[in-house]
N, C-alpha and C positions, 0 to 999 in steps of 0.2 A: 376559670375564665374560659370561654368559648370560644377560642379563633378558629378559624379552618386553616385545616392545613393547606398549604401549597402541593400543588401537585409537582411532583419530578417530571423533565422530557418523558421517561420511559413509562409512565403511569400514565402522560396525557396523551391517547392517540391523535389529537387533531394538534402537537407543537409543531410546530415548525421547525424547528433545529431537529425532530425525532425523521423528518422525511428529507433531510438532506441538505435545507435550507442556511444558508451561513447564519454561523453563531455569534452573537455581540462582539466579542473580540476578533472576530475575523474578517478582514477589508472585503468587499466587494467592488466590480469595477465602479460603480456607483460613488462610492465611499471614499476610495482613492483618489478623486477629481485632485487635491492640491497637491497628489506625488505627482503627477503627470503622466502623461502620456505612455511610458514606459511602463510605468506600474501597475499603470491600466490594463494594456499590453498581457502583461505576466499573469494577472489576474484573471485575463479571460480566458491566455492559457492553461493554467492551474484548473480553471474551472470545467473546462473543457477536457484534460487531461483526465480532472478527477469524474466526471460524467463516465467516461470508460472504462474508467476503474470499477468502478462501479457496475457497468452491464456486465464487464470483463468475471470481476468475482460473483455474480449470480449465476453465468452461464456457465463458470467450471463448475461449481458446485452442482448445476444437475446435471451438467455431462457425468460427473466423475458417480453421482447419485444412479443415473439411468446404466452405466456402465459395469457399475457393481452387480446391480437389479440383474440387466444381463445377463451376465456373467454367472451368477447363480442360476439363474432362471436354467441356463445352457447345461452348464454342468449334472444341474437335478435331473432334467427332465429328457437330456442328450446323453445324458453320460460320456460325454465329451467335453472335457473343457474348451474353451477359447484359447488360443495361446498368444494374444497378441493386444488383448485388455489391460494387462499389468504393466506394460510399457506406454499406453496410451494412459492410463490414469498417473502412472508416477508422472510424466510429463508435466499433464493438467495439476498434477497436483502442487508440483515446484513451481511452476508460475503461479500457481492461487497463492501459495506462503509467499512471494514476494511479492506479488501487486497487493496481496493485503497489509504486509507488512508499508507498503508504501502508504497505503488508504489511511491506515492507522495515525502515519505520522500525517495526513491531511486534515485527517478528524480531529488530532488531539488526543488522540484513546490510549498513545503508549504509557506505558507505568514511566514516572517522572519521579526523581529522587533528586530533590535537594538538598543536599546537605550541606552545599554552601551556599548556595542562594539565601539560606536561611539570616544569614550574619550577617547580610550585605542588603538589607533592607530599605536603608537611607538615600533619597535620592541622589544624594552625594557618590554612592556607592553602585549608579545605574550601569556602569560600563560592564561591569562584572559580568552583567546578563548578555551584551553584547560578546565579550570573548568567548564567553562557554558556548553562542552562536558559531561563534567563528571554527573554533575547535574541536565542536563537533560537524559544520563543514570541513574541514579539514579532514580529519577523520575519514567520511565519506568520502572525499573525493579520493584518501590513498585508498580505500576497499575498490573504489570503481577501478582506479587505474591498476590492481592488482587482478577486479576482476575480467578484466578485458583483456590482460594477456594470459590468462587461462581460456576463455574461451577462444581466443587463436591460438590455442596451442592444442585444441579437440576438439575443432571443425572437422579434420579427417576421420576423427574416431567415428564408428558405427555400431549402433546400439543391436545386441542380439539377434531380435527378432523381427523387427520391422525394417532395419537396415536402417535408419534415421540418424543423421546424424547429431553426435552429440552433443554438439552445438545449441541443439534445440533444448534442451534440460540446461545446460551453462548458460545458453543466452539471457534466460532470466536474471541471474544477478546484476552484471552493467547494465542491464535496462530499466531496473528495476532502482539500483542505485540512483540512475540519473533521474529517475523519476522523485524518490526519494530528496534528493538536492533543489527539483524544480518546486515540490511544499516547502522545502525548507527557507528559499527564496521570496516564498510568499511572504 
């Protein structure tokens, strides 16, 4: 028999969920109308949040892309390296791992293991899905409150070469975290 197949998001260039568009199970303020006003709220910050996240990790990726480029280009052709690239790119680089690690859990894209969700199928058994929400907020919120007093405790520090403070490399994580809890909210 002859069906056609279905195309996957990733196969069809013109999907909609492939260019950013929210996904069937995901509320938009639209969609939200009977949470109210609050959720509305949330959603159009979520959405908005998640829009910078978004220019955010394009634009480290070709700084850190043109910076490399650079940086060889110098070294070849100056026989001098840069000395002051490698502390600009690890920067860019520790904020790209954590606002993407944020974006991820926005998309949906992290690796999800259930292995008990699996038992608890019955809608009898719906709450289950609600705690492992909760406990993994939980979770996040003790990383963020751990990661906040590490980075007050190496705002004074100063990175080698640029003189920048360290801060700037730490502050990704609590930011990133809270960013983290505001998808998770959604």
């Amino acid at each position: 028999m002859n069906h056609p197949r279905a195309a996957t998001p990733s196969e069809n260039p013109f999907d909609p969920a492939a260019l950013g568009a929210a996904r069937p199970w995901q509320a938009t303020a639209k969609t939200a109308r009977p949470l109210g006003p609050v959720a509305r709220g949330l959603i159009r910050l979520d959405d908005a949040v998640g829009l910078l996240e978004d220019w955010f990790l394009v634009a480290a990726h070709a700084a850190i892309a043109g910076l490399v480029f650079v940086g060889v280009l110098v070294r070849y052709f100056l026989k001098d390296p840069l000395t002051w690239d490698q502390e600009v790119i690890v920067a860019l680089f520790t904020w790209l791992i954590f606002v993407g690690a944020a974006a991820a859990i926005r998309h949906r894209m992290h690796i999800r293991v259930d292995l008990v969700g699996g038992l608890f199928k019955r809608p009898s058994f719906r709450f289950v899905t609600w705690i492992s929400a909760a406990l993994g907020m939980a979770a996040v919120m003790a990383l963020l409150w751990s990661a906040t007093v590490n980075f007050t405790e190496v705002l004074g520090a100063l990175t080698p070469m640029l003189e920048m403070s360290q801060g700037v490399l730490d502050g990704a994580l609590p930011v990133c975290l809270a960013l983290l809890l505001l998808h998770m909210a959604r």
